[in-house]
DRENZAMAR-553888 format. One record per residue: x, y, z of N, C-alpha, C in turn. Coordinates in steps of 0.2 Angstrom, whole numbers, plus 5000, padded with zeros to 4 digits. Atoms other than C-alpha are relative to their C-alpha. Layout:
// residues N
XYZXYZXYZ ...
// end
This chain:
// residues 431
499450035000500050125117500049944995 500150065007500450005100500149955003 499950074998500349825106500849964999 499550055003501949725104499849925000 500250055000501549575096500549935002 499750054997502549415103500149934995 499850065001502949255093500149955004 499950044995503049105103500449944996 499950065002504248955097500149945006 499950034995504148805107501049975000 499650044999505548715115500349944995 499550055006506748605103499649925005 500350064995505948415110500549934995 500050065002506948305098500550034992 499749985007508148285081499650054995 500549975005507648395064500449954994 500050085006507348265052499750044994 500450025005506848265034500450064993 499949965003506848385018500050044999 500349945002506648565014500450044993 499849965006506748664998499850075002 499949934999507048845004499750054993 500349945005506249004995500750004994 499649985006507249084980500550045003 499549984998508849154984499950094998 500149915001508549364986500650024998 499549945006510149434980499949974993 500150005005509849344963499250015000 500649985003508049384962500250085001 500049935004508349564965500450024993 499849995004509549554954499849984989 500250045005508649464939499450074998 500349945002507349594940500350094999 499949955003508249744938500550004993 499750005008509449674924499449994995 500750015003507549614917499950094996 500249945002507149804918500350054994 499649995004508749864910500149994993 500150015009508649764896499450014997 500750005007507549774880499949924999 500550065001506249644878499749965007 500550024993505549514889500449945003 499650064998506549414902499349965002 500350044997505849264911500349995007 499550014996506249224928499349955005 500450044997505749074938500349985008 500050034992505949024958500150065002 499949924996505949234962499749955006 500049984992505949254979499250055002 500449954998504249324984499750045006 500049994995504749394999499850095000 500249945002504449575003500450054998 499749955003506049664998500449994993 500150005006505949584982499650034998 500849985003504149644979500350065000 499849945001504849814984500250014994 499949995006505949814969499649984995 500450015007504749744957499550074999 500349955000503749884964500250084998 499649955000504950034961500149984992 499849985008505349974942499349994998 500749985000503349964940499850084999 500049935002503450154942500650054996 499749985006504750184931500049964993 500350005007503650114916500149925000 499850085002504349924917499349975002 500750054997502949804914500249945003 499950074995503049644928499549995002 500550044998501949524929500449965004 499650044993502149404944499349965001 500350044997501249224946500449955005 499750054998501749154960501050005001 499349995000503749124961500350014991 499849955006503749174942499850064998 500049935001504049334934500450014993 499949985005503949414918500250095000 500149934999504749574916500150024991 500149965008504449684898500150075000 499549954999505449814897500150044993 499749965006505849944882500849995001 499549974998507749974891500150065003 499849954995508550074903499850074996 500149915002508450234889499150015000 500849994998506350204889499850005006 500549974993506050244906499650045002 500249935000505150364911499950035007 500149984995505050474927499650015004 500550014995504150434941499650065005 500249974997502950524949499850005008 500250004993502950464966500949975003 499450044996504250404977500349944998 499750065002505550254974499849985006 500050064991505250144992500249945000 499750115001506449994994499849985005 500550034998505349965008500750005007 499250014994506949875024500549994994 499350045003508049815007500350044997 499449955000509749905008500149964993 499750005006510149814991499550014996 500249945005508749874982500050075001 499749915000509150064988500750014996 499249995004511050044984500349994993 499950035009510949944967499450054996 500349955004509550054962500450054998 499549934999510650214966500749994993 499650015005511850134952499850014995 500650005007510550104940499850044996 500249954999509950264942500350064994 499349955001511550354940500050014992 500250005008511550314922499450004996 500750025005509650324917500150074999 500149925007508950504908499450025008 500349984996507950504924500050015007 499849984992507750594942499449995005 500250014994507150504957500050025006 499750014991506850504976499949954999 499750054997507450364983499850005009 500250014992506650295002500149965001 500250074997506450165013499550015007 500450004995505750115029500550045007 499550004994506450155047500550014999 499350035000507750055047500450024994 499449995005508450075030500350065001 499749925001508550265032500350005005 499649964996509550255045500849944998 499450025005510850155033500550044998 499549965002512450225026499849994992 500050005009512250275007500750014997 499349965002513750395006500649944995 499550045004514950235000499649974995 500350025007513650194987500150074994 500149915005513350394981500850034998 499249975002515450434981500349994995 499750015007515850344969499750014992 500649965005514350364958499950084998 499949955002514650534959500750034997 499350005006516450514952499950014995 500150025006515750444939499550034994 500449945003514550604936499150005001 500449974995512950564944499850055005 500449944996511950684953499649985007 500550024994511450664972499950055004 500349954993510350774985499849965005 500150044993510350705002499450055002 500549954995508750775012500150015007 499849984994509650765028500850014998 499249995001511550785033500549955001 499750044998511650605038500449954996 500050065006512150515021499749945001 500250045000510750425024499150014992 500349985006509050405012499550035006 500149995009507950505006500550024998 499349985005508950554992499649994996 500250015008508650624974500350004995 499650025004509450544961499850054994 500049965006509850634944500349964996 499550025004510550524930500250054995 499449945006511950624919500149934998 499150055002513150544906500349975003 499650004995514350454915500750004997 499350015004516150414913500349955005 499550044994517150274920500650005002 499749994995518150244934500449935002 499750044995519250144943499949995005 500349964993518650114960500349935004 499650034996519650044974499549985005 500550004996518449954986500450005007 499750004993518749995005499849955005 499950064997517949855012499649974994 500250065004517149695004499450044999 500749985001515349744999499749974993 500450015008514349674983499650044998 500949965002513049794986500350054997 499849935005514249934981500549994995 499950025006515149834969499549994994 500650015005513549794961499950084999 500249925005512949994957500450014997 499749995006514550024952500049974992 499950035007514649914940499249984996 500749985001512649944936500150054996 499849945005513250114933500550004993 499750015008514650054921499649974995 500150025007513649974910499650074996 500549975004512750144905500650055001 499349965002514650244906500349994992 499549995006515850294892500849975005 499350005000517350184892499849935004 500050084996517650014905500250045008 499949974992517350044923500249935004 499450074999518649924933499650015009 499850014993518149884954500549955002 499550034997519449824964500049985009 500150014992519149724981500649965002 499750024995519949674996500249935000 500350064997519049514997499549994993 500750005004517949434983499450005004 500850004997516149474988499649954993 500350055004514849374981499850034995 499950005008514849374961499449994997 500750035007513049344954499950084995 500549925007512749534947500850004993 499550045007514649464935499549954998 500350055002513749314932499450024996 500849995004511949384928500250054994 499849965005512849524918500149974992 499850045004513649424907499449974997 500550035004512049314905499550054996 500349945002511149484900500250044993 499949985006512349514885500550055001 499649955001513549644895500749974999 499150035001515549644892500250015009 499650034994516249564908500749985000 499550035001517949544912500549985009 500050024994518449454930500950005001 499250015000520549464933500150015009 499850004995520749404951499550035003 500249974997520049524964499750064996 500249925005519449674949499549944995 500549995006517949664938499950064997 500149945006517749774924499349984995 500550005006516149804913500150064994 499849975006516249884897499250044997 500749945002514850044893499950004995 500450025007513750044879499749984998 500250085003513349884878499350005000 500850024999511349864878500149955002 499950084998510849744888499349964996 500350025003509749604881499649965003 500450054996508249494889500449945000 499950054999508649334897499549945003 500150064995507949174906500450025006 499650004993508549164924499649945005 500250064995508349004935500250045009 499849964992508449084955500149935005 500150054997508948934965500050015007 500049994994508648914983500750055004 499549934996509449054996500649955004 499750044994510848965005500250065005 499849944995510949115017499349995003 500450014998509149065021500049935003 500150064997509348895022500749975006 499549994996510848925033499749995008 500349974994509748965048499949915000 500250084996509048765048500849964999 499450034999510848695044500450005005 499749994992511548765060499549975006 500750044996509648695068500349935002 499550085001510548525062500649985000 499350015001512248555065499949985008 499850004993511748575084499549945004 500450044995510448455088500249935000 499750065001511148285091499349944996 500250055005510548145079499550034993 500449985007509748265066500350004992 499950015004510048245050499650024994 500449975003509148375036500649984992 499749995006509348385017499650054995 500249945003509248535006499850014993 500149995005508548524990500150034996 500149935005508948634973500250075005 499949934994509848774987500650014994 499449965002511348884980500649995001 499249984999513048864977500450014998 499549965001513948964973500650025004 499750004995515548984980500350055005 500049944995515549164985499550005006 500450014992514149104998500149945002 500050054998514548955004500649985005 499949974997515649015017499749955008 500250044995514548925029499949954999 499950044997514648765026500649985000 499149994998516648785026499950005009 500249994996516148825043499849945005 500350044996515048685049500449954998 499750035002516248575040500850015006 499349994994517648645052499849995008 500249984992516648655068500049925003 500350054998516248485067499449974997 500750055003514548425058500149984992 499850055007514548295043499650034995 500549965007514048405027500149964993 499850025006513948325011499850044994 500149975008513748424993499949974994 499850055008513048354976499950084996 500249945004513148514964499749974992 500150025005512148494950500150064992 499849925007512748654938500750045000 499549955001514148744934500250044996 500049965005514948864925499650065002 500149934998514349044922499350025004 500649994994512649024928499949985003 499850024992512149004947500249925001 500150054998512748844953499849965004 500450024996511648734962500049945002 499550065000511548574970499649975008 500250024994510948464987500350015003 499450014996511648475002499749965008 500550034996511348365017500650025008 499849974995511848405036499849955006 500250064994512048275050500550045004 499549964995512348345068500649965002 499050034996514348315078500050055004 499649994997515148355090500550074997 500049935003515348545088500850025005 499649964997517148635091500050074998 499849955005517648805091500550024994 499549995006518448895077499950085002 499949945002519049065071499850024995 500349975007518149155058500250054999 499649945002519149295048500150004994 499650005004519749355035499650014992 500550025006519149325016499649945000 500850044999517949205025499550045000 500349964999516949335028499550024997 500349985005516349395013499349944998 500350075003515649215011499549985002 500450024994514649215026499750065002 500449934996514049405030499449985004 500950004999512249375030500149935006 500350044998512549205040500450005007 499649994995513449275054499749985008 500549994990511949295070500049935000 500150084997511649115066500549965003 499250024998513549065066500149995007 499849994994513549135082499449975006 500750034996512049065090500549935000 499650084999513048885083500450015004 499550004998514548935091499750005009 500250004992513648945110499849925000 500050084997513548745108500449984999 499550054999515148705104500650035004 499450024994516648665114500650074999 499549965002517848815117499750074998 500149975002517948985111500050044994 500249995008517349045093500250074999 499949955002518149195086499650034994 500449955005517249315075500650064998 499749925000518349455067500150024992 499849965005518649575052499149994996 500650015004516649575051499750085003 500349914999516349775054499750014997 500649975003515149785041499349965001 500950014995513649705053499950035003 500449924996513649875061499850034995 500449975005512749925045499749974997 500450055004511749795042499350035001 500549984997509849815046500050045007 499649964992510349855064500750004999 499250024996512149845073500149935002 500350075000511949665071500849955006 499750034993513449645082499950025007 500550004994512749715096499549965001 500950034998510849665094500349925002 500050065000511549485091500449985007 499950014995512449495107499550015006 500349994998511249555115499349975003 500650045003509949455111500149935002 499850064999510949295113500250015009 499949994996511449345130499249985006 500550004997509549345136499649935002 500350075001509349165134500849985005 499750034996511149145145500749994994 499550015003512349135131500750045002 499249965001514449185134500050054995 499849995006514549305121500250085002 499849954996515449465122500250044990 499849985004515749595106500650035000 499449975001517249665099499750054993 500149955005517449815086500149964995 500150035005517449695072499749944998 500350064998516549555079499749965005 500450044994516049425094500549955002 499750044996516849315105499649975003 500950054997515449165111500549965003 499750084999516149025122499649975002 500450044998515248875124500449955002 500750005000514448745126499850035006 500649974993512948825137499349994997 501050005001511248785140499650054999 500349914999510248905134499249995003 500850004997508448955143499650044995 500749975001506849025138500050085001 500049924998506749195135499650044995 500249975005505949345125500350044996 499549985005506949405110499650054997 500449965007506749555098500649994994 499850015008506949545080500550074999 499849945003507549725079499750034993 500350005008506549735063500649984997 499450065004508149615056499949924999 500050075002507649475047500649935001 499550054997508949385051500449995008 500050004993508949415070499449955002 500550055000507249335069500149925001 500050085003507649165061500549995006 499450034995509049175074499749995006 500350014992508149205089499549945000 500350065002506849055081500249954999 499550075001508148935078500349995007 499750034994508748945096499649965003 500650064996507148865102500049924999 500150075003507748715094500749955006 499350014997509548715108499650025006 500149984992508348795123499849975004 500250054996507848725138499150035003 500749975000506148835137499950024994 500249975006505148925124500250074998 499849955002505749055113499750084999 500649975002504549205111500450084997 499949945004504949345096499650054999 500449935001504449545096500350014992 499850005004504349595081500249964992 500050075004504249425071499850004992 500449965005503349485056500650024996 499549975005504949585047500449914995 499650035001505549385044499749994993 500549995005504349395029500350034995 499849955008505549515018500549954998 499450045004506849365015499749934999 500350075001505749185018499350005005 500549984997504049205020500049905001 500050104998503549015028500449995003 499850014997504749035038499849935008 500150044993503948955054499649924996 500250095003503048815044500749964999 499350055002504848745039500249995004 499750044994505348735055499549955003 500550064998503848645061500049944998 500050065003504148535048500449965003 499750035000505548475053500349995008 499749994992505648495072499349955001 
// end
């Protein structure tokens, strides 16, 4: 019988005081690295993320010929261009990272070459089908190897041609392929969302050399274009540093400050949030304009109330939802969650697990088909949690230790390592 190994975090004893500078923000380091690969020459990129489902992607464009070197949180990639690839001889494996599977699968669409595509467990039991549908509009080639539209899957790039493509719910991941794939189509491929999803693969585009054009809720990229090496600066994840900001938002007298972290305003959703709920957030941005935004941000606990979360918030906050809902078991009232259906496709069914899992500790929280309902406050106890292989179930069940009245203890603790490896040291620091 496999051992399950246990994490143990202790009891919250006191405020969380002090500094942290958070890893590298993972949707722009995946994404630096495949525009790297894409283009001709050699980018630079500095603050990668050297988590584990970035590595996976550096390791998939490693087998289709792209040179990448990597010291450290930088990384050189040397690239001929997407037409000098060459076909790989072994398996693609995003490893658990559903946006390396998805954004590859665009990428792909338009090379001259034919991959399989895999993952771990978890990923394969993902949905691809609304990545592959529309990519096959646009004359990609896919073989599923089962009937689930899930991975494996063998890509074929064809010619492409572009499309118009009407997004049915928010998503960046399958905004980003397509418009991956536009840049290797004939003509100008247009997506159109419900809801802006977060915008770095416009932004890196552009920075790359491609033809961008943003009109409201539609972006259009224009086919043809070579792309051209760049510089890329990765600024800390705020979907990382998310998880101690709600640490800080609940422990009374804490007061943390986030150095060089991301802001961007399509993720920044959460602290709209902490800033409604009740905790003193202050912003200094220190960049703007087309490339990523960035900036300090400091977080003093308050007197937490409920809120409603909906809407074109959503977009804003996906990834920082299990924490939210963890904050929302300390404040006053009851906290709505809704129009968030695409956490049943996350890692796990992340609104289940996270009810599930918050529940073990004594939490109110009850799911709904698009969301959660938590009423607080309640004291939460001492309990064994599993991660689900969900890094972000993780961080949450580790950040409750900091509101319990006993100690935490994580199965499965180990997967937190594909988005902020040091994760438990940063907490120590600051607890």
């Amino acid at each position: 019988m496999r051992k399950i190994e246990i994490h143990t975090v202790s009891a919250g004893g006191g405020p969380l005081l002090g500094e942290l500078s958070v890893p590298g923000d993972k949707s722009i380091s995946h994404r630096a690295v495949m525009l790297g690969a894409m283009a001709e020459g050699t980018t630079s990129i500095t603050g990668f993320l050297a988590g584990e489902d970035c590595l996976s992607t550096i390791g998939i464009f490693r087998k289709l010929g792209v040179a990448i070197e990597r010291q450290g949180t930088d990384v050189t990639v040397i690239s001929p261009g997407i037409s000098g690839w060459t076909t790989p001889t072994e398996r693609l494996d995003a490893g658990n990272s559903g946006t390396t599977a998805r954004l590859l699968l665009g990428i792909l669409s338009g090379s001259a070459v034919t991959a399989e595509v895999t993952g771990d467990r978890y990923l394969c039991r993902r949905p691809m089908r609304r990545v592959t549908d529309p990519l096959a509009e646009m004359g990609a080639g896919f073989e599923f190897s089962g009937t689930g539209g899930t991975l494996p899957l063998t890509v074929t790039g064809h010619p492409l041609k572009a499309i118009t493509y009407e997004m049915p719910v928010a998503s960046a991941q399958v905004k980003s392929a397509v418009l991956f794939a536009g840049v290797s189509a004939a003509g100008t491929t247009t997506v159109r969302e419900q809801a802006v999803s977060r915008d770095h693969t416009e932004r890196m585009l552009t920075q790359f050399g491609g033809a961008v054009t943003i009109d409201g809720n539609s972006v259009s990229v224009e086919g043809g274009r070579p792309l051209k090496a760049a510089e890329v600066k990765v600024p800390g994840d705020i979907s990382s540093a998310a998880f101690f900001m709600c640490a800080a938002a609940m422990v009374p007298g804490s007061s943390v400050t986030f150095r060089n972290v991301g802001l961007n305003p399509t993720r920044t959703g959460i602290l709209d949030v902490l800033k409604e709920m009740g905790a003193a957030v202050t912003e200094t941005v220190r960049s703007m304009g087309a490339e990523e935004p960035y900036g300090d941000v400091n977080v003093n606990a308050g007197t937490l109330q409920a809120v409603e979360i909906g809407g074109d918030l959503i977009p804003r906050l996906i990834d920082e939802l299990p924490v939210i809902a963890l904050l929302a078991t300390q404040a006053e009232g009851t906290t709505v969650i809704r129009d968030a259906g695409e956490l049943r496709v996350k890692e796990t069914d992340r609104i289940e697990a996270v009810c599930t899992e918050l529940r073990k500790l004594g939490a109110i929280i009850e799911p709904t088909q698009d969301g959660m309902r938590i009423t607080g406050p309640v004291k939460l106890k001492g309990a064994v949690l599993s991660s689900n292989g969900d890094h972000r179930l993780g961080m949450m069940a580790a950040v409750a230790s900091v509101v319990s009245e006993g100690p935490v203890g994580i199965e499965g603790a180990g997967c937190i390592s594909v988005s902020y490896p040091g994760f438990f040291e940063h907490l120590d620091s600051l607890t």
